[in-house]
N, C-alpha and C positions, 0 to 999 in steps of 0.2 A: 504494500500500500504506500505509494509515494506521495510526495507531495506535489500537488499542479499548481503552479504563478502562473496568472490573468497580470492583464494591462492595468490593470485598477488597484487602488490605495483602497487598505482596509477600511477607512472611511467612506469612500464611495459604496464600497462593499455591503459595508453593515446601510447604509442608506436604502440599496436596493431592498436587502431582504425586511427592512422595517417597510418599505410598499408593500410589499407584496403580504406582509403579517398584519398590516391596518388596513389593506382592504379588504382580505380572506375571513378576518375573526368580528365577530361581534367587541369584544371586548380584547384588550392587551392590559396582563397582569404582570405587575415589575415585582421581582424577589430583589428585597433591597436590603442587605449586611449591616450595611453600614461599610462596606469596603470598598476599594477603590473599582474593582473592576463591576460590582454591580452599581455602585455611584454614577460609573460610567455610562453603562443601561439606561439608566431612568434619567439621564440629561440627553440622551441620543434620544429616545422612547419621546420623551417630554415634545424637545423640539422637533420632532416630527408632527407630533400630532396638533400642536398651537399650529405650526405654516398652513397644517393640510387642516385647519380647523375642526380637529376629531379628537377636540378636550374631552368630549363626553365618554371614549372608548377606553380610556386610560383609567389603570388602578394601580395602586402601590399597597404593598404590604411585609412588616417586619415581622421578624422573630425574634425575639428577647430573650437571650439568655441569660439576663439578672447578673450576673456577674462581669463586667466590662471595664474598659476603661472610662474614664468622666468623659475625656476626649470624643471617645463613639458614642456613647451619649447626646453628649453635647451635637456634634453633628447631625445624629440621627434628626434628633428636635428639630433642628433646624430647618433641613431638606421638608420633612410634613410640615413646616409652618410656610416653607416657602413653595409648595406644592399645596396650596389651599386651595386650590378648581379642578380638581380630580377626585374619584375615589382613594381613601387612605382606612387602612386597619394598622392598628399594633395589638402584635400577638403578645401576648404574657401568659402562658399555659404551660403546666405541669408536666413538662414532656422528659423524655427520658434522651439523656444528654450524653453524647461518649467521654469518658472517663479514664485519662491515664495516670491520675494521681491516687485514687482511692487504692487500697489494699480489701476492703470488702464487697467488692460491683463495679462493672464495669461499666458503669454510669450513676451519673447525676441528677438528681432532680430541681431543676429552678421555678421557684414561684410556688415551692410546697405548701400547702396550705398546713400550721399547727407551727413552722417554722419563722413564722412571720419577724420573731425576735433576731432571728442569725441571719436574715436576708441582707445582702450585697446592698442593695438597693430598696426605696420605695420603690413602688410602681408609677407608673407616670401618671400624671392628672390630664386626661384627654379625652375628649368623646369619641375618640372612632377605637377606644379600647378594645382588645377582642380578650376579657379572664375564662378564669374557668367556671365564674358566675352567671356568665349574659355570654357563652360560646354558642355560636349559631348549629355546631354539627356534635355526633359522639367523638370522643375523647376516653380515654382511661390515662389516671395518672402513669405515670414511667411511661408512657408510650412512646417508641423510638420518635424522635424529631422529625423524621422525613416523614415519616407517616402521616404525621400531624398538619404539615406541607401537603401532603396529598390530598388530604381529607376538608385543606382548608381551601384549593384550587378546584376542587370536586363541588365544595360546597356553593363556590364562588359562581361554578359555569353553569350550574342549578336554578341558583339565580338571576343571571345575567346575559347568560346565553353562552355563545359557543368563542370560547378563549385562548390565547397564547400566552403560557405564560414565559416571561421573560427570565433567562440564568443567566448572569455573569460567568459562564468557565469561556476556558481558554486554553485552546487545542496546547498551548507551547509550554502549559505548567507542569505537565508529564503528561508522558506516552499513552498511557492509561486515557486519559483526557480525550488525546488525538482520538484511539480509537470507538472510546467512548459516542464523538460527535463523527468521524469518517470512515468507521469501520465501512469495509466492503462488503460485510457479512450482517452490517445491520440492516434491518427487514423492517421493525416499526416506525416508519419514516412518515412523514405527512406530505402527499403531492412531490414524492421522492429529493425534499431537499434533506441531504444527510444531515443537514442543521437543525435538525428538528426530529421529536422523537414524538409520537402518537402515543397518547395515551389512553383514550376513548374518541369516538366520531366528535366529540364537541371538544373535546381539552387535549391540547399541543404543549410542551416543552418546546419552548426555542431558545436557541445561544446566538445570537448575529452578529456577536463579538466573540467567535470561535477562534478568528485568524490573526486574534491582533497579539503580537508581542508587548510586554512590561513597558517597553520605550513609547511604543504606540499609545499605552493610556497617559500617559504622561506630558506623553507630546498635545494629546488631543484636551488635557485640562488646562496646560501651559496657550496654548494656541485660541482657543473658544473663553477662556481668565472661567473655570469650573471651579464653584468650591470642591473641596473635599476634606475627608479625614484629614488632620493635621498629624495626627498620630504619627503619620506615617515620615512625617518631617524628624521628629522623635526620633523614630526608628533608627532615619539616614543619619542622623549627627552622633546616634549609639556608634557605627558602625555596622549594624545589621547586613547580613545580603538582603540583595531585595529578593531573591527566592523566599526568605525567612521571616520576612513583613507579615505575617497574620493580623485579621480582624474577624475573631469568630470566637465561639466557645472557648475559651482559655487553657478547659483544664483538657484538653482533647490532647491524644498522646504526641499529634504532631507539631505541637506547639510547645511539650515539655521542654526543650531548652531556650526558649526566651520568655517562659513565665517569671522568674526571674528577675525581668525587667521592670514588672508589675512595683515594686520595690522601692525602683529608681521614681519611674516615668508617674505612680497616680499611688504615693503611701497611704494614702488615705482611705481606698480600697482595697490595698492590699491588705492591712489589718483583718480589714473583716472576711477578706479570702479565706486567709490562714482558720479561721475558725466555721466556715462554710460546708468547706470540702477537706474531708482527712486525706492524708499524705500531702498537699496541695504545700508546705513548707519542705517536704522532703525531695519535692520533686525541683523544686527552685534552687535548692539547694546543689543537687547534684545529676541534674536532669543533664544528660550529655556527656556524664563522666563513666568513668569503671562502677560505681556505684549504684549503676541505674543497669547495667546488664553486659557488662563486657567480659567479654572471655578470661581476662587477667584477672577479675574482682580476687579479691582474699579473704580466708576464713578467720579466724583464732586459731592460734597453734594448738592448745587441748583440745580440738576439734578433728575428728577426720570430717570428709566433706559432708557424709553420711548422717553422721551426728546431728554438723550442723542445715544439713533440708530439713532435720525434724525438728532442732528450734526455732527455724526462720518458721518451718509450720506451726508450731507451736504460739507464736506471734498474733498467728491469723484468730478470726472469730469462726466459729465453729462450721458457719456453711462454707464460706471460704476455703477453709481448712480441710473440709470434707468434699470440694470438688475437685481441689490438687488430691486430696490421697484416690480419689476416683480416675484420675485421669494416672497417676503413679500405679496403681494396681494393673491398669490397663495396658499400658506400655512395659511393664517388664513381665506380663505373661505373655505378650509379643516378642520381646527379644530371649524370653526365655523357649516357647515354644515354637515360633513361627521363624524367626531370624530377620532380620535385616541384609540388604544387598552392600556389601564394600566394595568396594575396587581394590585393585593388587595394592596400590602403593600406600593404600590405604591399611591393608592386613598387613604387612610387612613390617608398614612403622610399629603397628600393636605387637608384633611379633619379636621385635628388636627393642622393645620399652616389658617385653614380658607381661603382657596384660592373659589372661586365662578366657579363653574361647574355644569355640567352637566352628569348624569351617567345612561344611555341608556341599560344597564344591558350588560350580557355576550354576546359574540362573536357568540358561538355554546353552545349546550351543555354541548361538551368534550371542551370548550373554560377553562382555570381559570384567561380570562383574561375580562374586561368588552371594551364596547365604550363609551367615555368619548366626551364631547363638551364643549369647552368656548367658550363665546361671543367676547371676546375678548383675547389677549395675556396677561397673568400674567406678571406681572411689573418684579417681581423675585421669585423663589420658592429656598427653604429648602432640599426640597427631596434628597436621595440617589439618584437616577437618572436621575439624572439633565438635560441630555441628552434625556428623552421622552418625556419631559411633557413643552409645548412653553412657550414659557416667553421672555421680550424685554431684557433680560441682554444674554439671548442665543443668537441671533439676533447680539447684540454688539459684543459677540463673534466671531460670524461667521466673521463680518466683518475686525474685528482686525486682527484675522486669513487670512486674504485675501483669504477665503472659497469660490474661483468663483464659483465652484456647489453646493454650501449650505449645503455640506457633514454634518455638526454640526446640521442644523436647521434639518437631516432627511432627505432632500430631496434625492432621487436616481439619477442616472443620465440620463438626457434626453438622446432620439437618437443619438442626435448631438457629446455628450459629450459621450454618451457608444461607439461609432464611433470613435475619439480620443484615446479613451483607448484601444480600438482594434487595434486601429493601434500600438502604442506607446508599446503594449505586443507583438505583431507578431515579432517585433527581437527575443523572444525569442521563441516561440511556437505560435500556434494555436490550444486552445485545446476545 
C-alpha cells in the first residue's frame, strides 16, 4: 500500500472532501479534544460552513475527562463560547477511561458520582451540558469511552438526521493510522472515499485531515492567526518532541512519560491528581525508566526473582492479584506441557548459560524453529531474547509494567480483551 501525491496542498485537499461531506450529510458533527489536530477540524469545518452559509448543519461536541490541564480547559471554554451559532454539547459522563497508572484496573472512572470530594475539577456551568443526570441515551458507568462516542453520535443522527462525524487522526502519527484510514482491505467505506468509515446508512466517520503532517497544522494556524491550545507552547519551550505533545486522558499509558510534567506546567492540579488516581505519582515519577518495565529492573538481593513476583503480588489487592496468579497458572502449564517455539541461537545461548529444559525437536520440517518445555519458570535468563523464553524476573516485569493482559509474558488477548480493542479502534476504522 503506497503512498499517491496529487497536484494539490493538503488544504485544498481537506476543502474538497469538506464539499462533498456538507453537501452529502444532513448534519456534520466535530469530535473536539481540545487538541490541536481536532482544533484544526472544527476551524476548517466552521469556515466552510459560514462561506457556504450551512451554520445550521454544524455540531460540536467534547469529552471531558475531569482531569486536564487548566490550559485545555481554558481553551476548551473558549472555542464553545466562540462557536455560539452552532450546535454545542459537553460531555461529562462516567465513562471508563484507559489507565496506565493504577495497579488495581485498567481504567479510570471520571465524573464518579459518590467521589464528588476527590474530583480534579468542578464541572462546568453550561447549558449545553450533557451528565449522567439529563444524558439523552443509555450509558452504564465504566463504560469504555469510545463506546460512549458511539452511542453519543448514534444518538445525535437519531435526532438530527443523517451525519459525518468529524476525527482529527492523521495518517503520519503511525502506521496503524495510515492503515486505519487507507487500508486496501478496508470495505466499510462511505461512496468509496477511504477517508471515511461507514458506520450505519445514516452515521459516517470522517478524517479530511488524514494527509496532513505536524508542520501542516501549524503552518495552517500560523497562516489563517487560529487560536489554539497554548499548552502546546508549554510543551515546545519543555523540550518535548512534538510526537510527544498529548492532549487527552492523562493517565493513559501512552502519555506515562510526560505526566510528569503535570508538576511543572498546572501544580495546582497536579495535587489533586496525585490523590484521584492510585499509582498516578508513581508513574511521574518513573514512567520511562527501568522502573516502569525494562528488562534490567532489579530485585533485592535476599530475593530470588521468584520470591520477589510473589511480593510484588502480594502488593496487589486481591482481584488484581488473583488475575496475575490466573494468567501465571496458565502460562506455565503451557510451557510446562505444550512448549514454546525457540530458535537455535536462541537454545544455544540457554544451553551455554545452563538453564534446565526440554527440547522436543523442530516445529515442521520447513520449521528452523524447535519446541522447547520447562518444568518450571527460569528464575532469570541471559539470552538476547528475553522476551521468548519465561522466567520469574519476566513475570516481575509484566507486573511493574501494570501489563493487565500479560502482553510481556506472551500472552494474546482473550475474547474479552480483543472485544475492548475492537471497540476502542472503531473510532477510527473497522478494518
Amino acid at each position: 500500500m503506497a503512498k499517491r501525491y496529487v497536484d494539490i496542498n493538503v488544504y485544498t485537499a481537506a476543502q474538497q472532501r469538506l464539499e462533498f461531506i456538507f453537501n452529502e450529510f444532513d448534519n456534520v458533527l466535530v469530535a473536539f479534544s481540545g487538541g490541536k489536530d481536532s482544533g484544526v477540524c472544527l476551524n476548517l469545518c466552521y469556515d466552510y460552513a459560514k462561506e457556504h452559509s450551512m451554520l445550521h448543519k454544524l455540531a460540536m461536541y467534547h469529552l471531558d475527562y475531569e482531569a486536564q490541564y487548566q490550559m485545555t480547559t481554558d481553551y476548551v471554554t473558549e472555542t464553545f463560547e466562540q462557536f455560539n451559532d452552532i450546535k454545542r454539547y459537553w460531555l461529562c459522563l462516567p465513562v471508563g477511561a484507559d489507565c496506565g497508572c493504577r495497579m488495581d484496573s485498567d481504567r479510570w472512572i471520571p465524573w464518579e458520582k459518590g467521589k464528588e470530594d476527590i474530583w480534579v475539577r468542578n464541572m462546568p456551568d453550561v447549558p449545553y451540558l450533557i451528565t449522567e443526570d439529563n444524558v439523552p441515551f443509555d450509558i452504564t458507568v465504566g463504560q469504555r469511552d469510545y463506546d460512549v462516542q458511539d452511542n453519543f453520535c448514534k444518538w445525535f443522527t437519531e435526532e438530527n438526521g443523517t451525519t459525518a462525524t468529524i476525527i482529527g487522526i492523521r495518517a503520519a502519527e503511525s502506521l496503524d493510522r495510515f492503515r486505519a484510514v487507507k487500508s486496501d482491505k478496508k470495505v466499510n467505506v462511505y461512496d468509496d472515499k477511504k477517508w471515511t468509515t461507514k458506520i450505519s446508512d445514516d452515521l459516517v466517520y470522517a478524517y479530511p485531515i488524514y494527509d496532513w503532517e505536524t508542520s501542516d497544522i501549524w503552518v495552517y494556524n500560523a497562516k489563517f492567526m487560529k487560536n489554539y491550545n497554548h499548552l502546546y507552547d508549554l510543551y515546545y519551550q519543555a523540550g518535548l518532541n512534538i510526537d510527544r505533545m498529548r492532549v487527552a486522558n492523562p493517565f493513559h499509558s501512552c502519555g506515562e512519560e510526560t505526566l510528569a510534567l503535570y508538576k511543572v506546567i498546572d501544580p495546582n492540579n497536579w495535587g489533586k491528581m496525585v490523590g484521584r488516581v492510585n499509582g498516578v505519582n508513581m508513574m511521574a515519577l518513573y514512567g520511562g525508566t527501568t522502573a516502569m518495565g525494562w528488562k534490567n529492573i532489579t530485585k533485592p538481593d535476599n530475593y530470588t526473582w521468584k520470591e520477589y513476583c510473589f511480593f510484588l503480588l502480594n502488593t496487589l489487592d486481591e482481584k488484581l492479584r488473583q488475575h496475575y496468579l490466573d494468567k501465571l497458572k496458565v502460562s506455565l502449564k503451557f510451557w510446562h506441557d505444550k512448549g514454546g517455539a525457540l530458535d537455535d541461537e536462541t537454545i544455544k545461548e540457554l544451553q551455554t548459560e545452563g538453564a534446565k529444559f526440554t527440547n522436543h525437536g523442530a516445529i515442521s520440517k520447513t520449521s528452523t524453529k524447535d519446541v522447547v518445555t520447562f518444568n518450571d519458570y527460569l528464575d532469570d535468563t541471559t539470552v538476547t531474547k528475553f522476551k521468548d523464553v519465561p522466567s520469574w524476573k519476566r513475570m516481575c516485569v509484566c507486573i511493574i509494567k501494570n501489563d493487565y493482559s500479560c502482553k510481556y509474558m506472551g500472552f494474546a488477548k482473550n475474547k474479552t480483551e480483543q472485544e475492548k480493542r475492537k471497540r476502542a479502534l472503531a473510532k477510527y476504522a473497522n478494518l
